[in-house]
LUMVEXFI-522428 format. One line per field, with one value per residue (C-alpha): chain; x negated, y, z negated; residue number from 1; residue in one letter. Coordinates in steps of 0.2 Angstrom, whole numbers, plus 5000, padded with zeros to 4 digits. Example, Ala and Ser with C-alpha at 12.3 -4.5 7.8 and 13.67 -1.06 7.14 Angstrom:
mol = c(A:A)
X = c(4938:4932)
Y = c(4978:4995)
Z = c(4961:4964)
seq = c(1:2)
type = c(A:S)
REM end
This chain:
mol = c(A:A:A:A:A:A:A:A:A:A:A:A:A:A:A:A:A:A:A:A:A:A:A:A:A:A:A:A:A:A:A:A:A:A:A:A:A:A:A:A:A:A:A:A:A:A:A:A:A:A:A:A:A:A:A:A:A:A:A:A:A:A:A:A:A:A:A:A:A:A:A:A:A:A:A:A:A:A:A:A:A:A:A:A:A:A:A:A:A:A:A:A:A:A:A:A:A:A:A:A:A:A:A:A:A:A:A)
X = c(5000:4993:5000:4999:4995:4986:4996:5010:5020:5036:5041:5052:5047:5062:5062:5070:5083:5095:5080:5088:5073:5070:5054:5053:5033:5028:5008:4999:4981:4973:4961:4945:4933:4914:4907:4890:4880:4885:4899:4916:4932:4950:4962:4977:4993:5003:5019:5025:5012:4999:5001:4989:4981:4965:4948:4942:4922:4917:4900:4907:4926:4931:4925:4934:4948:4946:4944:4962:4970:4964:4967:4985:4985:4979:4993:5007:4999:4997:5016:5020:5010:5019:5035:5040:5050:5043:5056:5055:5069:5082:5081:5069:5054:5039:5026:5012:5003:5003:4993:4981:4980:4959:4953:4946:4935:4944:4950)
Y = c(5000:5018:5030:5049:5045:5057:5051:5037:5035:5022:5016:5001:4985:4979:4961:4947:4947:4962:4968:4953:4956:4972:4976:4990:4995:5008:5013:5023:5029:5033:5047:5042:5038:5040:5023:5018:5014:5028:5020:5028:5019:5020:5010:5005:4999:4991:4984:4971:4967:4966:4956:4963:4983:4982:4992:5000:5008:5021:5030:5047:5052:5059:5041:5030:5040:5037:5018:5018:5025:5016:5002:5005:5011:4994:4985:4994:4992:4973:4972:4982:4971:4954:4962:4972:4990:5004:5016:5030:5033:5039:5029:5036:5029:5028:5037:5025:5032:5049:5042:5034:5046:5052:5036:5027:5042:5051:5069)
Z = c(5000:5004:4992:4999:5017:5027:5042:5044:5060:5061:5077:5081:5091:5101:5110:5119:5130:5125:5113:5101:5089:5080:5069:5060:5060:5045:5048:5037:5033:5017:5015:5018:5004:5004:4998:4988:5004:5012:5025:5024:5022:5027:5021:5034:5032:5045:5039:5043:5057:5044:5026:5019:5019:5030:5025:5041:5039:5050:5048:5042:5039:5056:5064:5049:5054:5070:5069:5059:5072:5085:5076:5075:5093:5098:5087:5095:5112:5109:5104:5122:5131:5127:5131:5116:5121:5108:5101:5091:5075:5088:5100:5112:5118:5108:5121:5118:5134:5126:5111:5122:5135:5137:5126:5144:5144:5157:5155)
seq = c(1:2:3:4:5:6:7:8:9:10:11:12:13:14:15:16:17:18:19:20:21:22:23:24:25:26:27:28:29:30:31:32:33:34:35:36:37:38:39:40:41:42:43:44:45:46:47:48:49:50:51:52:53:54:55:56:57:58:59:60:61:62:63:64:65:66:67:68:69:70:71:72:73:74:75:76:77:78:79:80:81:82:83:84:85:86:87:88:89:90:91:92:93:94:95:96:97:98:99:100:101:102:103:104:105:106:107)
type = c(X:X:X:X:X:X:X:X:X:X:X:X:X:X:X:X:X:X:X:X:X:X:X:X:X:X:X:X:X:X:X:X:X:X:X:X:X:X:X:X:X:X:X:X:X:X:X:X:X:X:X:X:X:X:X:X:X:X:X:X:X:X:X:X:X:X:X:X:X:X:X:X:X:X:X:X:X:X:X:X:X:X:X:X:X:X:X:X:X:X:X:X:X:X:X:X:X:X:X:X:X:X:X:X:X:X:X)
REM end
């Protein structure tokens, strides 16, 4: 559990023929915290995709940060890709590509 998140995002997974399965997917990221050897860590949760809170290391905050977004990017890109439809809270589409959009290292 991340308590005080410095960004969350929800977004709904819908598939199956007639989007017969619904998961509602709660992502958040922890601050991150400088540790003893110097790393720096983020903690992610991605409920219910993940069981368990993940502990992503970056070598200083902006790339642990990074890391934790880019993981949940790639979890919600994952789901898209075997088929899932991706939706905001109202019903809209989730606009993955927008999130990913200069990552390939175009501009």
């Amino acid at each position: 559990m991340v308590t005080d998140p410095i960004a969350s995002i929800e977004v709904t997974a819908l598939s199956g023929e007639g989007a017969q399965l619904q998961l509602d997917i709660r992502a958040s990221i922890a601050a991150p915290q400088r540790q003893s050897d110097g790393s720096w860590l983020c903690r992610v949760v991605v409920a219910p995709l993940q069981e368990q809170a993940l502990d992503v290391r970056g070598v200083d905050s902006f790339h642990a940060l990074w890391l934790a977004c880019s993981l949940i990017l790639k979890l919600l890109t994952q789901l898209k890709d075997g088929g899932a439809r991706l939706e905001n809270a109202d019903g809209s589409e989730f606009p993955l590509d927008a999130y990913l959009a200069g990552l390939d290292g175009k501009r």
